[in-house]
N, C-alpha and C positions, 0 to 999 in steps of 0.2 A: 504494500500500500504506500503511496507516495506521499512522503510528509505534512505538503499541505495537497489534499485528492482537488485535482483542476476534470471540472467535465466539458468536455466541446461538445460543438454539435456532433462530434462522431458519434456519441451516447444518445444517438438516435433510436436508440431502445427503449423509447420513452416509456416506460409501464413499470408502475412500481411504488408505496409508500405502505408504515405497519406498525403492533402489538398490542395486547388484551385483558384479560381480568378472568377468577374464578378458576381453580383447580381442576382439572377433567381427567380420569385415565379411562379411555373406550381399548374393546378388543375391536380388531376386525380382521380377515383373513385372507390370503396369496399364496406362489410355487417358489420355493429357494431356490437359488444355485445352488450349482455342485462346489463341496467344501475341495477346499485346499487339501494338500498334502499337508499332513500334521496337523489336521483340523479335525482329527476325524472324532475326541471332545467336543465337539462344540456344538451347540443342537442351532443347527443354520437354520430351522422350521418354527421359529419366534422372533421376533426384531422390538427392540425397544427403542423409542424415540421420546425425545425429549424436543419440546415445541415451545416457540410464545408467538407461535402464529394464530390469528384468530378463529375461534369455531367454528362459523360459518362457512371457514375456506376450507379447512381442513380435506375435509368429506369430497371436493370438487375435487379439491389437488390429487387426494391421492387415487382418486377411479381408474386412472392407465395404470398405474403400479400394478393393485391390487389384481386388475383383469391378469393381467401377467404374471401372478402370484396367488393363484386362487387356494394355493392351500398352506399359506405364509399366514401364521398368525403376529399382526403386528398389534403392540400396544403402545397407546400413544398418551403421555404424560404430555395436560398442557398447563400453563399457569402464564404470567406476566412474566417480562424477560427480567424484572429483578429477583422474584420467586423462583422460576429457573436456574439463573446464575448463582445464585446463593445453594440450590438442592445438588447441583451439580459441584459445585465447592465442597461441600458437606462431605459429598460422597468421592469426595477424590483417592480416597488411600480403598474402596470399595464400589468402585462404578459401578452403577446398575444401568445405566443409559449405555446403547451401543452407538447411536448417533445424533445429534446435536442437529436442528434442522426450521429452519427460520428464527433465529435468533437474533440478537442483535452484533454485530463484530467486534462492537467495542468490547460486548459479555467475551466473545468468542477469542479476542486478544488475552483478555484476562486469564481468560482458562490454560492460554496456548501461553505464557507468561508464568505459569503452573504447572508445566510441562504436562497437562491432561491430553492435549491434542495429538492424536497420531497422520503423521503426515501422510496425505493422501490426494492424487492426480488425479481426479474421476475421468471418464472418456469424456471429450470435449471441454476439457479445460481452456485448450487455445482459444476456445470463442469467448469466452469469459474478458473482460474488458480488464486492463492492469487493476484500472481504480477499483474495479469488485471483488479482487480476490491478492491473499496471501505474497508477501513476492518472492517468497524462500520457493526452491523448486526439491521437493517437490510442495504443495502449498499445505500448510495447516486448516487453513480454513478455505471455503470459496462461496461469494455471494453470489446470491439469485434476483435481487431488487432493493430499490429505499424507498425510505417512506419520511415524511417530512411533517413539520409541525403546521397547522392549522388553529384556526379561530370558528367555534361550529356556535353560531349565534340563532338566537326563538328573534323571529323578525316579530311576532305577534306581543314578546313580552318585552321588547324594547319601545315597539307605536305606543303600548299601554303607558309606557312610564315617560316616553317623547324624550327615548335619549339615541343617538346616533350609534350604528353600528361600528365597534371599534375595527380600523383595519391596522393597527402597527403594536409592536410592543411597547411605545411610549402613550401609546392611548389608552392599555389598561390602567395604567397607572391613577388615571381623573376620578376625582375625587365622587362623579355621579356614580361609579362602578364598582363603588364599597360594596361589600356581600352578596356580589351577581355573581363573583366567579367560581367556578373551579380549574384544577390543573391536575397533572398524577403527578404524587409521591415521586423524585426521581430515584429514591431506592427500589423503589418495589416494579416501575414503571420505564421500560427503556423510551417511552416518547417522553415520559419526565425528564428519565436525565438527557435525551438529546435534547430538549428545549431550553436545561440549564446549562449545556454546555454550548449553545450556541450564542447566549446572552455572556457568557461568559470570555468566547471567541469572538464576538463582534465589539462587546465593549470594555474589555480587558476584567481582571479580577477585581479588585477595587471599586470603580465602577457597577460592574455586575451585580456584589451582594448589596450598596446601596440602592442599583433599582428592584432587586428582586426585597430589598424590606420596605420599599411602596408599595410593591404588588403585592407582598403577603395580607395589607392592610385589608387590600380588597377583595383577598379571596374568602370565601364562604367555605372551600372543604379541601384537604387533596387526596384526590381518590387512590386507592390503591393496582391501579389498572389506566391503560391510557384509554381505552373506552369507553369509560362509564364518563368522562365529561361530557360526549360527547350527547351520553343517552339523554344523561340530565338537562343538557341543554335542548333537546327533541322535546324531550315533557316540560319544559318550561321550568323545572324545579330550581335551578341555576339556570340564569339564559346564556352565560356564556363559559364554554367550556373551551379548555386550550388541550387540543388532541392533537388525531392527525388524520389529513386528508380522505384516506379511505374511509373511516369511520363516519365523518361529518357527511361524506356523498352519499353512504349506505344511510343514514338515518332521513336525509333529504329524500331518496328516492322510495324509502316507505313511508311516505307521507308527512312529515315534521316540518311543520316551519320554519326550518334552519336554513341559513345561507351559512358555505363556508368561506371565507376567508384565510388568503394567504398572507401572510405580515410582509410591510411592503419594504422594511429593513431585510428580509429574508429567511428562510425555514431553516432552522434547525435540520439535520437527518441523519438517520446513518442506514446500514446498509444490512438486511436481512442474509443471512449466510449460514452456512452449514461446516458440520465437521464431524469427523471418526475421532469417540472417544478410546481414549490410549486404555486398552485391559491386555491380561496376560496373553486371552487369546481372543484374537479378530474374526467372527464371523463374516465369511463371503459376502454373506446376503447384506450386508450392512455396506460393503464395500458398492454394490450393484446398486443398492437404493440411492447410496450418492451416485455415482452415472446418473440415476434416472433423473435426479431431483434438476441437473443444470442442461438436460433433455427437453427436446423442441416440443416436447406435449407438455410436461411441464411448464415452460415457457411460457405456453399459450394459455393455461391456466393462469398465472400468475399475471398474465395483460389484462386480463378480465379486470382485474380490482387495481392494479398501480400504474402506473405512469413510466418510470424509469426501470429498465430490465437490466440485467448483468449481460446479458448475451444478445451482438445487434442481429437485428431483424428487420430485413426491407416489410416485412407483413406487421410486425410492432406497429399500434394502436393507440393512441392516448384516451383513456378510459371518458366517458363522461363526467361533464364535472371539474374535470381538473385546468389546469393554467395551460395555454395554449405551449408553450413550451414550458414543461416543468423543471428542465434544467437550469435553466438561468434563475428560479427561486430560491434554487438552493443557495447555500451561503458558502465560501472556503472551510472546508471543513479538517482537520486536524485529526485523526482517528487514532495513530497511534498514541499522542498525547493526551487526547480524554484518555484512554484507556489505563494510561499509567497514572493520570490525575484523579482516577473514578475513585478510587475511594476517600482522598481526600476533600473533592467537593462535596461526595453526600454527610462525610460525616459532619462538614463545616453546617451544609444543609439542613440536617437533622438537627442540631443545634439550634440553629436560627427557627425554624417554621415546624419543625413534626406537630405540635401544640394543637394544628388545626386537622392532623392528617386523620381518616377516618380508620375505624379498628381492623386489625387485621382478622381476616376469616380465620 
């Protein structure tokens, strides 16, 4: 990953933004490959994933795998990419996760940082873009999409109260938008911490926690999930929630009177990616699911809901909804630097603001 990640228009991939809320483990079933030499411990006819990709995607994304693996039982652990990151820490000296699979990269540095990550090339890595993946060859980790910060505002509970739709991060700040907001947690929440670590990168440290102790003023909750602002702002319970774009279009196109907004300083983001957790012994099948995951049916799933993809594509779509070029929202973003920074900003974070954060399930 390049120090400071620069996207051109080559990143014509445009499809792509992400993360979620609430604990899930589902079974569901597929055919393994054939085990390796010296694998022949290994029951290759189960696959564990570990996710903080949204529910609702899940179920779409994986229908090619699965067809192709009809008697693979896979089980998929999801939670928020800070629950994640933290379950996968835990369990470092006893992995239970065989692979790592829309997360966030900065979680995914951290891990790789912790030497958890086993390095691994899936087929079609070349089409993978520098900026979405690893640059150690062979790569520890490799992304699929990003996802960027949002403003998901109730147009219905702003006319009631005759105040203006905020479009920037200096407009949360006014004083008419005391107790309207929410935000996530950026411990628990990877759109959290990308959003404090883009206020962080735009307007240095110093700076930063000064404007984010005016914002605290005004927030009402911080949810523990980057989705749930987005709900509450749908139901008008908070009308404005600070999420991220996927979320805000999915609540607009089921009916909410939400407009999204992209902040016109620029989005926060980082980059959904995957990775082979390091165990004594590697299942195949784990190796084959990454192939699939950065695979052109993959792919095409993944356009559905984001904007920017990791792998270009003359057939690449920009979803509904989103900024006619989504690339140029994004902000200069710093990856490996939040990722060495991540624990010192949220513990400064948790300090300053936890006070308002809601309970953990």
């Amino acid at each position: 990953m390049k120090k400071v990640v620069k996207f051109s228009v080559a990143v014509t991939l445009l499809a792509s933004l992400l993360v979620g809320c609430g604990t899930n483990k589902t079974t569901t079933s597929g055919k393994p490959g054939e085990a390796d030499a010296g694998q022949a411990a290994v029951n290759n006819k189960e696959l564990t994933i570990y996710t903080a990709l949204e529910d609702d995607q899940i179920k779409s994304y994986l229908e090619t795998f699965k067809k192709a693996h009809s008697d693979l039982k896979i089980n998929i652990v999801r939670d928020s990419t800070g629950v994640i990151t933290a379950k996968l820490l835990a369990e470092k000296d006893n992995p239970q996760a065989d692979v790592v699979w829309g997360t966030a990269a900065t979680s995914l540095l951290v891990l790789n940082q912790n030497s958890m990550l086993e390095p691994y090339a899936p087929k079609g890595v070349e089409r993978v873009v520098p900026e979405f993946k690893d640059t150690a060859n062979p790569p520890a980790w490799v992304g699929i999409d990003a996802w960027e910060t949002a403003f998901v505002v109730n147009t219905k509970e702003m006319e009631k109260r005759n105040l203006p739709i905020p479009q920037s991060y200096e407009d949360l700040v006014k004083p008419e938008y005391k107790g309207l907001i929410t935000m996530p947690n950026p411990a628990a929440s990877g759109t959290g911490f990308l959003t404090v670590s883009a206020l962080v990168q735009l307007m240095g440290k110093d700076k930063a926690w000064t404007f984010m102790d005016k914002l605290h003023d005004n927030i009402g909750m911080y949810t523990q999930s980057g989705s749930k602002p987005s709900k509450m702002a749908g139901t008008g319970e908070y009308p404005i929630g600070i999420s991220f774009g996927y979320r805000g279009i999915t609540e607009k196109k089921g009916g909410a009177p939400v407009q999204v907004v992209f902040p016109k300083e620029g989005s926060g983001w980082d980059v959904e990616a995957n990775g082979l957790i390091k165990k004594k012994a590697l299942k195949p099948i784990a190796k084959e699911f990454l192939d699939w995951a950065i695979s052109e049916d993959a792919m095409k799933e993944y356009n559905k809901n984001y904007a920017i993809l990791s792998v270009k594509s003359d057939s690449s779509q920009i979803p509904e909804g989103y900024e006619k070029d989504p690339v140029k929202q994004l902000i200069k973003n710093d990856l490996n630097s939040m990722a060495k920074e991540r624990d010192g900003i949220l513990n400064e974070w948790q300090k300053r603001y936890d006070s308002k954060s809601e309970g953990k399930k």
